[in-house]
N, C-alpha and C positions, 0 to 999 in steps of 0.2 A: 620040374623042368619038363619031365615028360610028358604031361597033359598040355600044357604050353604048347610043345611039340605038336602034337596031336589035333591040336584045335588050330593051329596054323594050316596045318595041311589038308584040313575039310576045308576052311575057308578057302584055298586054291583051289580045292577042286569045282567047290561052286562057283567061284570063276570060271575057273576052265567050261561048265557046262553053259552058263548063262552067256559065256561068250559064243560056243559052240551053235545056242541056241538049242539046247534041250529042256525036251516038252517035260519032260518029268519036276523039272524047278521052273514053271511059268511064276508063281505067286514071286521068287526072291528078284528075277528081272523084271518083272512090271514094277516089282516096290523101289526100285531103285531107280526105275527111269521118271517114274509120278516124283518120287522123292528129287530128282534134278529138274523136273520141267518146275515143279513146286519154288526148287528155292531159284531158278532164273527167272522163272515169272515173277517172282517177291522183291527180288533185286529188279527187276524190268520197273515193275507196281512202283517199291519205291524213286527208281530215276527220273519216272515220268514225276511221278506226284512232285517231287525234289523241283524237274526245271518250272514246275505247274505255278510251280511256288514265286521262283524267280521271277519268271515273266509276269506273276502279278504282280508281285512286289516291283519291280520295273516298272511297269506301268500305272500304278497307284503313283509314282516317282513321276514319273512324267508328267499323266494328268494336274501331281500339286502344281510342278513348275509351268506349266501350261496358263493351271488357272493363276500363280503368282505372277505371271509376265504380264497376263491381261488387266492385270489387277494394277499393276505398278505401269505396264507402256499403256494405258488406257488412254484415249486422247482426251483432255479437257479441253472444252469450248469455254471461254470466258468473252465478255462483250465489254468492252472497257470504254465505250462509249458515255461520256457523262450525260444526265439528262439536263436539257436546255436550262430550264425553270431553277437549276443549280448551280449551274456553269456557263452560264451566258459567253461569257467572256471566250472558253475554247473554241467556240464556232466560228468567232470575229474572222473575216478575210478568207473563210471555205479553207480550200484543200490549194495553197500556195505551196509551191516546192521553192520560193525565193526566202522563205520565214525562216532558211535555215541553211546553213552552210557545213558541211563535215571536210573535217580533216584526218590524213591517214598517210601513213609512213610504211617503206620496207626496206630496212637496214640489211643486208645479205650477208650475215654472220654465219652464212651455213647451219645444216640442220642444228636442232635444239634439243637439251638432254636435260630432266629432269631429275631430280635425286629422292629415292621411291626406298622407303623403309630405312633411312639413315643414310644405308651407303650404297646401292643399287641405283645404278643411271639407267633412265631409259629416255629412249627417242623418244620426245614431244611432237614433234612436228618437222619432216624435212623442207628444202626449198623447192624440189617440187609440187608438194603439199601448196607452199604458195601460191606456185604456178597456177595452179588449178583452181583456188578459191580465186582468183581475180575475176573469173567469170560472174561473178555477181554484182558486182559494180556496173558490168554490162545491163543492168536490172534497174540503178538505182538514180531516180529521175530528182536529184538532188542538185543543188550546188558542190562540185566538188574538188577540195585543192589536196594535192597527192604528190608527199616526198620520196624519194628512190636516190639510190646509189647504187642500181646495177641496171645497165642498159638496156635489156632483153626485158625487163618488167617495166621501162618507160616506154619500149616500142609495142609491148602485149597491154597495157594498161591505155594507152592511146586505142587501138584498136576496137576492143571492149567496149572504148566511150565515142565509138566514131560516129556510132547515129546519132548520138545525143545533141543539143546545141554548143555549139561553141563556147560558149560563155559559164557553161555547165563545167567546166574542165579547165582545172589549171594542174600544170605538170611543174615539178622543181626537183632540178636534182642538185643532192646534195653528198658533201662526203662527212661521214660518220667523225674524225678526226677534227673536223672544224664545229663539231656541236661542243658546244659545253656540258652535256651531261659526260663525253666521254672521256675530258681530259684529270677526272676523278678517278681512271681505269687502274693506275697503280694502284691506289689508297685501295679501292674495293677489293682488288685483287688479294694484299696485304691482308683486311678481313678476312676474306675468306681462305685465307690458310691459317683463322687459327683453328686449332684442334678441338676446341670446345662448341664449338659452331657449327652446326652441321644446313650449307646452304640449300637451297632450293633449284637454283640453275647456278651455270657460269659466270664470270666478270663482264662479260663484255656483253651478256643476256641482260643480266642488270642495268649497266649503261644504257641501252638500246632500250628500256621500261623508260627510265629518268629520258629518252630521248623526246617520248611522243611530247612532254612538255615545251622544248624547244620546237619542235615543231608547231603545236600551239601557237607559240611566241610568234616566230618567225610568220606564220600564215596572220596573225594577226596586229603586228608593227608592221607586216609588211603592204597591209594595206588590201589582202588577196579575200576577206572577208566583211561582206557591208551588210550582212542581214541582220536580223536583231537577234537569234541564235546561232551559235557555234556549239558543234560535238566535236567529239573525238571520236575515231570506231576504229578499233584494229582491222585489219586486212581481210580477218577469215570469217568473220562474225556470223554473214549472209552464207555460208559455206553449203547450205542445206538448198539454196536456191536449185533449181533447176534450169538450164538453158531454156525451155520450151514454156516457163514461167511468163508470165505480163510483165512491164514495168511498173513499178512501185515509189513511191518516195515517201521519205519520212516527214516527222512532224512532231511538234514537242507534244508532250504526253500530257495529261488529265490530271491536276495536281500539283503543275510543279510553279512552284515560287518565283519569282522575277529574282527572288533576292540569296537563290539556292543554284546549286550545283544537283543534277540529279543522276542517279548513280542507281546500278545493280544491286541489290544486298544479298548477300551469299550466306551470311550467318546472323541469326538475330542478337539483335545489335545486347540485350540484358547477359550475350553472351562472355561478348568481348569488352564492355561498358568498362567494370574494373582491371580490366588486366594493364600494366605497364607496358612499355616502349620495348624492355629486353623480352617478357613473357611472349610479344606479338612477334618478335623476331626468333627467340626460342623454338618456338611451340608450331611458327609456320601459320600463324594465325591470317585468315583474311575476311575483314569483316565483309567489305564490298569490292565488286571486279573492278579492275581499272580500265577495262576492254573498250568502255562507250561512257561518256560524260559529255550530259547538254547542258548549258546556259545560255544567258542571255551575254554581250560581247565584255561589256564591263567587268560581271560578276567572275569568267572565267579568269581575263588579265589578273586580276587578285590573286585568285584562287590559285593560277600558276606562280605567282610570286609566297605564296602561303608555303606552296608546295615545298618550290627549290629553297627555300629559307628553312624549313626542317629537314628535307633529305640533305643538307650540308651537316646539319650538325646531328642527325645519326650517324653519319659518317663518322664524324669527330668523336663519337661515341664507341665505336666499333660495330656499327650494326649496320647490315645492306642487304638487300635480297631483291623484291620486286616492288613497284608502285605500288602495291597493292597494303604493303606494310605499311608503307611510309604513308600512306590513306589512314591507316586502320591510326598508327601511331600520331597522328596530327589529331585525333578524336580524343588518345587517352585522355583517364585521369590529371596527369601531369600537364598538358600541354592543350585540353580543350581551351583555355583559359584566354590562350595568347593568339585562338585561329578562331574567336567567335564572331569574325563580322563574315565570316561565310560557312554556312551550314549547307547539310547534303540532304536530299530529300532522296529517300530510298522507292525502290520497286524491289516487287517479288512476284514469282509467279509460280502455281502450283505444277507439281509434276506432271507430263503432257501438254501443258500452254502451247498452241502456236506448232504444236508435235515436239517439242523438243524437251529432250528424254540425257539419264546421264549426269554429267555438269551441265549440261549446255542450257538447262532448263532455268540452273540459278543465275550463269556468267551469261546469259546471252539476254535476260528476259528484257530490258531495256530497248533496245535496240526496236524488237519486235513489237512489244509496247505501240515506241512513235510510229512504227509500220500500222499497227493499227489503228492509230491517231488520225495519220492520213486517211487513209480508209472511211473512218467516222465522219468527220471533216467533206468528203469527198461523197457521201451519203446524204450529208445534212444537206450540202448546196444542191445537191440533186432533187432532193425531197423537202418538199417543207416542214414535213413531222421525220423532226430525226430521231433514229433508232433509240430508244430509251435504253439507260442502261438494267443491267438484267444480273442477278447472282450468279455463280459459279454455278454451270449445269453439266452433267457426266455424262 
């Protein structure tokens, strides 16, 4: 204990002198101040090295996502121009915007909610969202007949179309309640409360799918359509258009059949080929968008009677969600059998087509497609060596 003693209290006293600053013990206060600069410099050394590290490693991060964005939002140029020598036929009559009539609907059901991971709703798309894509229409130098049932979109939807000719534009309003797709609104409704079911959208979202058929109908018993093709195009499709944009018109595309329906395809078809009518409703399956469908006038009238003649008896089944099912399920296994005098001829288009990137590259390729159609169409009568078509270039 005593030496203990004893060595504690030299050690105070070298304190006391090194604090003093006495010259007799320089060597124990220099060793001790190197010894602190030593280890805050060590801890300094390592901090920096430490954030030296971060900020690479951050940025090696960035750079991959950098080089993966360019990689994936790369624009692809594609020329879908057929050559003459092989398609004679698509050049016949140039770049007429009379070869083709579109029809298109806005039911005002208030924003739209999607059902994302089972049971997680999110916003689809509000009604302003609508508001604002109508400006494209103002772009689209088509024959065009256009249902509503909300006033403020028959008076902004008129305006859009007011430089265009007259005869370009037919407006119909309608109320959702007198269409037949929505007097099925309880029965659906019933579906989807059962518990084993996990929907896609709402009841009255659903109806409002099953409506553009009637509208179909309707633009074409009524007599509002005399071309030799009719589409369909939802509202928003052209969304990417820009005001400061030219006008454009479409054009049936490169390919398609007199005696076909031609349609987006979303998913390759050896995907969906064996699954069933419950698996495609289960699983939220959609083989191809229901956003834009062209034919020729006949082939569609079928085609909408093909349609409402299955979406009844999914119903009667327990099964409803969007057009896009009842597309997919009109192909099954089970039921190709009874819907074969009208086949669909698909498009695809690769990621960046046209810039469009997301979904919009699979659900939207159509559309852009016939935009290009015209375009080629509108070259060839220009030129009497039309553009040859050319591979996929990056």
């Amino acid at each position: 204990m005593g030496g203990q003693t004893a060595g504690l209290e030299r050690n105070r006293k070298r304190r006391r002198r090194c604090e003093r600053g006495d010259r007799q013990w320089p060597s124990l206060c220099d060793v001790k101040f190197s010894f602190v600069l030593s280890v805050t410099g060590g801890k300094m050394a390592k901090v920096i090295l430490c954030r030296s590290k971060v900020i690479g490693s951050i940025s090696l991060v960035a750079l991959a996502c950098y080089i993966g964005f360019e990689i994936i939002y790369w624009p692809v140029h594609i020329d879908i121009c057929p050559d003459p020598n092989e398609d004679p036929g698509f050049y016949n009559g140039g770049d007429k915007a009379d070869d083709l009539t579109i029809v298109t609907m806005f039911l005002n059901i208030g924003s739209i909610y999607s059902t994302k991971f089972y049971y997680i709703k999110v916003m689809s798309s509000s009604v302003k969202d609508y508001h604002v894509w109508l400006h494209s229409w103002s772009k689209i130098n088509n024959r065009v007949v256009a249902f509503f049932d909300d006033d403020s979109f028959i008076k902004e939807f008129k305006a859009h179309r007011f430089h265009l000719p007259k005869e370009f534009t037919t407006i119909l309003k309608v109320s959702k309640d007198n269409l037949p797709a929505f007097r099925s609104r309880e029965q659906v409704e019933q579906i989807l409360r059962d518990p084993l079911f996990t929907p896609s959208y709402a009841a009255e979202y659903t109806c409002t799918m099953d409506a553009k058929y009637d509208a179909l109908d309707l633009a074409l018993s009524g007599g509002h359509v005399r071309t030799k093709y009719v589409a369909w195009m939802d509202i928003g499709l052209f969304r990417k258009i820009k005001t400061t944009d030219p006008l454009f018109s479409l054009a049936p595309p490169p390919g398609l059949n007199t005696s076909r329906v031609g349609v987006s395809q979303v998913t390759a078809r050896s995907e969906v080929e064996k699954l069933s009518e419950t698996e495609i409703y289960r699983q939220n399956i959609v083989w191809v968008a229901g956003g834009f469908l062209i034919a020729i006038r006949p082939v569609m009238v079928q085609f909408i009677r093909n349609y409402r003649e299955i979406s009844a008896q999914l119903k009667m089944r327990g099964l409803a969600d969007t057009d896009q099912q009842v597309i997919a399920s009109m192909y099954s296994p089970t039921e190709q059998g009874k819907y074969r005098d009208i086949q669909l001829t698909t498009y695809s288009c690769p990621r960046g087509a046209f810039g469009l990137y997301g979904y919009k590259y699979l659900y939207f390729c159509l559309p852009y497609i016939c935009k290009a159609s015209s375009e080629c169409k509108a070259r060839a009568a220009y030129d009497a060596t039309p553009i040859k078509s050319s591979r996929l270039i990056r």
